[in-house]
DSSP file (Angstrom, degrees, kcal/mol; ACC not computed):
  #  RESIDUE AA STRUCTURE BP1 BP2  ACC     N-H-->O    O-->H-N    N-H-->O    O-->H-N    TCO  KAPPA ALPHA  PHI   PSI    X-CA   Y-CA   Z-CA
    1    1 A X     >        0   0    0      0, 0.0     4,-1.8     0, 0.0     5,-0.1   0.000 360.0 360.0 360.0 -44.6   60.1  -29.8  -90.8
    2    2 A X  H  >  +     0   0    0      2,-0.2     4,-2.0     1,-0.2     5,-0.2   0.981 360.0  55.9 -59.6 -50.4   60.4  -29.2  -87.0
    3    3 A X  H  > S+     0   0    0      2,-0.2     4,-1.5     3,-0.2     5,-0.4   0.995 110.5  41.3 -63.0 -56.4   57.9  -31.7  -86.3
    4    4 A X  H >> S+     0   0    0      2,-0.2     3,-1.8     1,-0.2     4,-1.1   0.692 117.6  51.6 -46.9 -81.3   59.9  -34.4  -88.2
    5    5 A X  H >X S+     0   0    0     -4,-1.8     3,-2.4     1,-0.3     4,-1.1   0.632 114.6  46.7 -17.9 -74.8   63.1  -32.7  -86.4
    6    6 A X  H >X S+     0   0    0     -4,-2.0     4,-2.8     1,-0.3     3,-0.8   0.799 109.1  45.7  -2.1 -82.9   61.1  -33.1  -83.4
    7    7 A X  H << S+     0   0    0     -3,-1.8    -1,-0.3    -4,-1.5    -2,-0.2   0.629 117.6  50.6 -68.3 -11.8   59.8  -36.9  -83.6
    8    8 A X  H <X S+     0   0    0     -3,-2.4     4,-0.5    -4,-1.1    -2,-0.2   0.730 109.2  48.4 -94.8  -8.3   63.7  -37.9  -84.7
    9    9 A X  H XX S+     0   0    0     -4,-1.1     4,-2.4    -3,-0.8     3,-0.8   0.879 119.1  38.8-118.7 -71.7   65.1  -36.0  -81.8
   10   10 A X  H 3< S+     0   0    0     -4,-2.8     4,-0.4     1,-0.2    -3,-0.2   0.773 111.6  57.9 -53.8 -18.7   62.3  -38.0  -79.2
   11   11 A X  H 3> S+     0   0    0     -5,-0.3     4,-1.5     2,-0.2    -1,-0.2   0.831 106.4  50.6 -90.6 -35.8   62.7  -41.3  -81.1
   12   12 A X  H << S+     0   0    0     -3,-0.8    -2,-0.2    -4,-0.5    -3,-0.1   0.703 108.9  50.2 -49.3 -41.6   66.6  -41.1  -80.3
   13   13 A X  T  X S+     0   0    0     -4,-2.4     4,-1.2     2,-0.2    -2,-0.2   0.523 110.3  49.1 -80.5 -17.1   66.0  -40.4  -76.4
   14   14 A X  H  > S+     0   0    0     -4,-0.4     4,-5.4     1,-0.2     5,-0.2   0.936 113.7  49.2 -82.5 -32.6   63.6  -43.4  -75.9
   15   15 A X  H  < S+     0   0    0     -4,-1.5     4,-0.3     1,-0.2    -1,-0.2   0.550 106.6  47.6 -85.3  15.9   66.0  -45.3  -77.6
   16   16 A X  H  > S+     0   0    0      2,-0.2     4,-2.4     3,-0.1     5,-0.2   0.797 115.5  57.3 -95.4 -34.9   68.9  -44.3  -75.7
   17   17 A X  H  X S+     0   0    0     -4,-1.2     4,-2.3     1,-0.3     5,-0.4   0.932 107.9  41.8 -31.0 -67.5   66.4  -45.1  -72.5
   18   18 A X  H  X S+     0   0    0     -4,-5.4     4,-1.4     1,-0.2    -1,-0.3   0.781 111.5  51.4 -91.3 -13.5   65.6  -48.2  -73.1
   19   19 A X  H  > S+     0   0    0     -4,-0.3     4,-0.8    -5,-0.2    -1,-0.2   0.870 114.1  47.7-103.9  -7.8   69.2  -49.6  -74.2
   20   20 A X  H  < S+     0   0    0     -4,-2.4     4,-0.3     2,-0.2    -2,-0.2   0.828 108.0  52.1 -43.1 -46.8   70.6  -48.2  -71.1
   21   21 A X  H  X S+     0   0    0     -4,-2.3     4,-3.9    -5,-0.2     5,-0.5   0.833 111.1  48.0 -57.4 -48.7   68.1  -49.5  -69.3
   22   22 A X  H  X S+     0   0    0     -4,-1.4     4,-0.8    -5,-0.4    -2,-0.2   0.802 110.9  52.5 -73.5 -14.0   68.9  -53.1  -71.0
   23   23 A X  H  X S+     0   0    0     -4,-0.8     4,-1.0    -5,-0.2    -1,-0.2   0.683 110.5  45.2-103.1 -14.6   72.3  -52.6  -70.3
   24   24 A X  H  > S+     0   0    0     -4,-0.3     4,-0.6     2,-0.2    -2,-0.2   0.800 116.8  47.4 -71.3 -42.0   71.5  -51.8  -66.2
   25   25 A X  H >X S+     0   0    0     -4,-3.9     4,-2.5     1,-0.2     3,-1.0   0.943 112.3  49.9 -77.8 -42.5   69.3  -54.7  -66.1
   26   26 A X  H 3X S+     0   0    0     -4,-0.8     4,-4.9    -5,-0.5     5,-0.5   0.947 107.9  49.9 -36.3 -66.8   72.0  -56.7  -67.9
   27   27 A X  H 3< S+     0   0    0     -4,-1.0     4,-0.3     1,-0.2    -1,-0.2   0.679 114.2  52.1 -68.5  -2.0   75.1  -55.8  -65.5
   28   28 A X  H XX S+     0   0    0     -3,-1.0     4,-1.9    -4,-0.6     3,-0.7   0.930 112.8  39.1 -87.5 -66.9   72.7  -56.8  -62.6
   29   29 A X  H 3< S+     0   0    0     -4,-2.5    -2,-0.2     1,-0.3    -3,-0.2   0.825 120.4  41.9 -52.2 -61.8   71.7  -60.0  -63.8
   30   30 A X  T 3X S+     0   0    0     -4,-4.9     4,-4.6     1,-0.2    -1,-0.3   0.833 115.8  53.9 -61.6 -28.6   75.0  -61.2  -65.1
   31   31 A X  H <> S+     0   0    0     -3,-0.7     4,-1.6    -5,-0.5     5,-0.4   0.915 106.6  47.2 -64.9 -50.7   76.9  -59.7  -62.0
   32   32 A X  H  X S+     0   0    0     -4,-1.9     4,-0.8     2,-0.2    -1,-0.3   0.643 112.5  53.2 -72.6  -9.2   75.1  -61.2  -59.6
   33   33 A X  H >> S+     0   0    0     -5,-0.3     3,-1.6     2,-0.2     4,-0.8   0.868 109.7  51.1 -68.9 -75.4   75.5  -64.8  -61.7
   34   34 A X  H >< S+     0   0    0     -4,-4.6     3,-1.3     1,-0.3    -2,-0.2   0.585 107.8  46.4 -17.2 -84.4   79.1  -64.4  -61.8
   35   35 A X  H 3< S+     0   0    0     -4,-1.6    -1,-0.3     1,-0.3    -2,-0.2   0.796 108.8  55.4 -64.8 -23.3   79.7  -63.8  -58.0
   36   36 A X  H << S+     0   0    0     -3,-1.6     4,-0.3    -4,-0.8    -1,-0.3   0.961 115.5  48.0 -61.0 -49.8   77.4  -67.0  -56.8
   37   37 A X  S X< S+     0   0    0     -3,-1.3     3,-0.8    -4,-0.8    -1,-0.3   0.633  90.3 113.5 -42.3 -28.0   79.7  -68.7  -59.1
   38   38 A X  T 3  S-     0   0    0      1,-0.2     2,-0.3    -5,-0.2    12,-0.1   0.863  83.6  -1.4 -36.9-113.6   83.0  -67.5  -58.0
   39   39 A X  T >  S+     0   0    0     10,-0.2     3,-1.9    12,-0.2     2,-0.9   0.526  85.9 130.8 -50.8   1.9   85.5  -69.3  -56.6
   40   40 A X  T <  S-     0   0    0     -3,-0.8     3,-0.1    -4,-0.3    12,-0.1  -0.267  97.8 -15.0 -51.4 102.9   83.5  -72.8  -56.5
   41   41 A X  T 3  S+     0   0    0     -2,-0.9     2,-0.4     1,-0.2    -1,-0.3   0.977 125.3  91.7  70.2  25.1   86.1  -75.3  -58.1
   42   42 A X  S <  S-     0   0    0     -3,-1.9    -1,-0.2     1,-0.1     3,-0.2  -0.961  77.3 -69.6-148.2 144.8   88.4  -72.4  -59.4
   43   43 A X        -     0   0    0     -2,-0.4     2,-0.6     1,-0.1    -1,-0.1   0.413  44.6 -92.8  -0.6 145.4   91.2  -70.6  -58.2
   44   44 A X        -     0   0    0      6,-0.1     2,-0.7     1,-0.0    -1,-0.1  -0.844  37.5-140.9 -74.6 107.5   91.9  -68.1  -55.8
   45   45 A X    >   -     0   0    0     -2,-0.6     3,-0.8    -3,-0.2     5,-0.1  -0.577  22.3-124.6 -78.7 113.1   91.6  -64.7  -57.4
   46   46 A X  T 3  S+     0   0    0     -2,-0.7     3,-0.1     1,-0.2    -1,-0.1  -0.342  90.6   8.1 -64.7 132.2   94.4  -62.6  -55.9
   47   47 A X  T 3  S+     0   0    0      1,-0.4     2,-0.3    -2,-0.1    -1,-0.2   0.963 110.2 100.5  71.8  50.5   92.9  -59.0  -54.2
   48   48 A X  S <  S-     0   0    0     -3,-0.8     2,-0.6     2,-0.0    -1,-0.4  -0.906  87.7-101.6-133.2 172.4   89.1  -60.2  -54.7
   49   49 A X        -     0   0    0     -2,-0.3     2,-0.5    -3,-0.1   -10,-0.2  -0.887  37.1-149.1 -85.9 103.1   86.8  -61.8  -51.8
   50   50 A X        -     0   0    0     -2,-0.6     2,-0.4   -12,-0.1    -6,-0.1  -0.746  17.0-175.7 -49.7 108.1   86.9  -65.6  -52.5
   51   51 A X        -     0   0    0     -2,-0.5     2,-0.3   -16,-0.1   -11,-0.2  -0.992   6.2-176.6-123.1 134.0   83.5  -67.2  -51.4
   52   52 A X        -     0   0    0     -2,-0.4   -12,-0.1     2,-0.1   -13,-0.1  -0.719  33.1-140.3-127.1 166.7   83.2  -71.2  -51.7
   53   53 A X  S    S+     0   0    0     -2,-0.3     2,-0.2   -14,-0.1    -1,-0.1   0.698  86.1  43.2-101.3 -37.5   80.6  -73.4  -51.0
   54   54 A X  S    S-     0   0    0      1,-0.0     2,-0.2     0, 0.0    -2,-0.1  -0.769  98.7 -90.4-119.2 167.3   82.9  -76.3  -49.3
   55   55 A X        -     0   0    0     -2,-0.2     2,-0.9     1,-0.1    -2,-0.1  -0.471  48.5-137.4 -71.8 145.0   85.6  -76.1  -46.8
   56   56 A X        -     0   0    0     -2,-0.2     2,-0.4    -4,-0.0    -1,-0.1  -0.835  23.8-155.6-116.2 136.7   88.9  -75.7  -49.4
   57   57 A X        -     0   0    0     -2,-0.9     2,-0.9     2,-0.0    -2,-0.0  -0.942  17.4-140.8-127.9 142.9   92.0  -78.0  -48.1
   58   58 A X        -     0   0    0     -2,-0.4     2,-0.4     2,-0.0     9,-0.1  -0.619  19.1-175.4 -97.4 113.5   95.6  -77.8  -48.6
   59   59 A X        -     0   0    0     -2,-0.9     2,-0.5     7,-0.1    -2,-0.0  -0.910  16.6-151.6 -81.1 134.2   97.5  -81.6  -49.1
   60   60 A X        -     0   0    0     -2,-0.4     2,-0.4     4,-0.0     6,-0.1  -0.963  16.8-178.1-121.4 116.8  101.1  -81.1  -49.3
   61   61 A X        +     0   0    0     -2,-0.5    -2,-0.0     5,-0.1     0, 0.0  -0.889  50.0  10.5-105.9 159.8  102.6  -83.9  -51.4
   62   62 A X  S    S-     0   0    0     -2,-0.4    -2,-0.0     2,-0.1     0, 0.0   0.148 103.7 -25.7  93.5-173.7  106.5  -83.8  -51.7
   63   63 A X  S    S+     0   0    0      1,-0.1     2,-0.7     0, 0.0    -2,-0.1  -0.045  95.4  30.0 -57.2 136.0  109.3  -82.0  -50.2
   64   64 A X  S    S-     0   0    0     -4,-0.1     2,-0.5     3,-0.0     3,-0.2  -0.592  93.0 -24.6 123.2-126.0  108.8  -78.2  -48.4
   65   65 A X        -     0   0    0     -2,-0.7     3,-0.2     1,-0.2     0, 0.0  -0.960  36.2-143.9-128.5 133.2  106.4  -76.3  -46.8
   66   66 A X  S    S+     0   0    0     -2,-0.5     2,-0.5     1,-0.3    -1,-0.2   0.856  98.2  10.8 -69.4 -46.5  102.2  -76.7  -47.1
   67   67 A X        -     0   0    0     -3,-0.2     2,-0.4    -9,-0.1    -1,-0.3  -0.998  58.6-176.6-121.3 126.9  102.3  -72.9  -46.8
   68   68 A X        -     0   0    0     -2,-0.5     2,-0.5    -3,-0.2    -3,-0.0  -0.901  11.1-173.7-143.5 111.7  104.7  -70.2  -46.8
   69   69 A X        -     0   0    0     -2,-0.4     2,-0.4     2,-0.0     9,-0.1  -0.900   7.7-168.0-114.4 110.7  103.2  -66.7  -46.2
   70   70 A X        +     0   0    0     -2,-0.5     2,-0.4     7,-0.0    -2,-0.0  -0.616  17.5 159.9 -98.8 148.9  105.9  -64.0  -46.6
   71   71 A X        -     0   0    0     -2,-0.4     4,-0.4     4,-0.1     7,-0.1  -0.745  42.8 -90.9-168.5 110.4  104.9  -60.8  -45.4
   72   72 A X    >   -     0   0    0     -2,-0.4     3,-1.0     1,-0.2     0, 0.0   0.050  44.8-105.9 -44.8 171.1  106.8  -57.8  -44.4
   73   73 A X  T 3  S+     0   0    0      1,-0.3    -1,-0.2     4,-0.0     4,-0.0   0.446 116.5  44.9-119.6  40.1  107.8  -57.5  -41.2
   74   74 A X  T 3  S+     0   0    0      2,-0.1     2,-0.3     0, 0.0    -1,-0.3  -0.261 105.3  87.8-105.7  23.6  105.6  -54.9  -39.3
   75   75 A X  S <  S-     0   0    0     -3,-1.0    -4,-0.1    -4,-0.4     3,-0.1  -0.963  82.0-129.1-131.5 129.7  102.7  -57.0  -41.4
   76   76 A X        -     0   0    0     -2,-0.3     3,-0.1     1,-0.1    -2,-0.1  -0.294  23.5-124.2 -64.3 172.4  101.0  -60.6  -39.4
   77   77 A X  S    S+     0   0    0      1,-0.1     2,-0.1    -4,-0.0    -1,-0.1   0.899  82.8  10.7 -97.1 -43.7  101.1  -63.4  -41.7
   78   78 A X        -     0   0    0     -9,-0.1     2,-0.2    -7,-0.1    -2,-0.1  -0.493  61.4-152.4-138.9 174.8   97.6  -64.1  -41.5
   79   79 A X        -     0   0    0     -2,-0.1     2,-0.4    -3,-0.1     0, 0.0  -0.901  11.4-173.5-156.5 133.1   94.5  -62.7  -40.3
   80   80 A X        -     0   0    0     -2,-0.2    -2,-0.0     1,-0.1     0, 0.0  -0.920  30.1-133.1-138.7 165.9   91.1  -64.4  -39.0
   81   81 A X  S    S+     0   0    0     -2,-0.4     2,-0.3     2,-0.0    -1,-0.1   0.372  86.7  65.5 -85.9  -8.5   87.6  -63.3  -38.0
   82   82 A X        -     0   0    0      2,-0.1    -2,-0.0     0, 0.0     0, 0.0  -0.873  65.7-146.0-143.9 141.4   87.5  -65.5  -35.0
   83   83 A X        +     0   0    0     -2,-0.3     2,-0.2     2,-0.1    -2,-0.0  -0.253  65.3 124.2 -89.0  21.4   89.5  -65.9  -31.4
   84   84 A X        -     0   0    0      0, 0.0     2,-0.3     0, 0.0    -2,-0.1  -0.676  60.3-125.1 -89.2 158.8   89.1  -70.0  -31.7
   85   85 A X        -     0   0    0     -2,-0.2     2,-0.1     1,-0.1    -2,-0.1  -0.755  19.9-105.2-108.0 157.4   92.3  -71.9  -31.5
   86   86 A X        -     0   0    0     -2,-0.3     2,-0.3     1,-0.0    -1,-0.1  -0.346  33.4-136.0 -51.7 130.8   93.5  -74.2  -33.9
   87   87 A X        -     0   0    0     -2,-0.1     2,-0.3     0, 0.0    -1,-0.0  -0.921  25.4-116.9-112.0 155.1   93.1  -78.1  -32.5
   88   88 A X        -     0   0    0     -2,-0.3     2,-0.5     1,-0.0     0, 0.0  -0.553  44.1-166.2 -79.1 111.1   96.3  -80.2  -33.2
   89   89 A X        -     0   0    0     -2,-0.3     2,-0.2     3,-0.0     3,-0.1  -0.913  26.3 -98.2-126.3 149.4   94.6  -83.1  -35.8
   90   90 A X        -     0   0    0     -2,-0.5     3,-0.1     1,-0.1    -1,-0.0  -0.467  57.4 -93.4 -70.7 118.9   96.3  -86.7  -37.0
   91   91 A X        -     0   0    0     -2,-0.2     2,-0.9     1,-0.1    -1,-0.1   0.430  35.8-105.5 -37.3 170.3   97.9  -86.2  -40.4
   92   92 A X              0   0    0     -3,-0.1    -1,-0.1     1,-0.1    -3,-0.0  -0.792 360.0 360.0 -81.8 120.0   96.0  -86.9  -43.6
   93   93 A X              0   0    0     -2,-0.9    -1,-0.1    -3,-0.1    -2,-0.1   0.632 360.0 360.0-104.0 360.0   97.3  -90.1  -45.1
């Protein structure tokens, strides 16, 4: 009776092993899918790190503003990784 006790008790822990394991190997695999996919050709997901494959450009058709970044006001409106200036370029038509 112990030994049975025994072999049901180890037969429980391998299988808690291995689907933990399958479930590590899982959240790696899929995780790492996801982010190469992110943001290609979808939406900006607000509070995550957007990474794209092509440069993403804003068209502004109709009346109004191409951007309007509201921001409190001890907050920049923007922020970038780089000290290069913006060059002045001939609208889009």
């Amino acid at each position: 009776m112990l030994k049975s006790g025994a072999r049901k008790v180890m037969w429980v822990g391998r299988a808690t092993v291995f689907l933990v394991g399958l479930s590590v190997i899982s959240a790696v695999v899929f995780g790492v899918t996801a982010t190469a996919f992110a943001a290609n050709g979808k939406p900006f997901i607000l509070g995550k790190t957007n990474a794209a494959r092509a440069i993403t450009t804003l068209v502004k058709q109709g009346p109004g503003p191409a951007l309007n970044l509201a921001v409190n006001a001890e907050q920049p409106p923007m922020k970038v990784n780089s000290q290069g200036k913006v060059a002045i370029s001939t609208p889009i038509s």
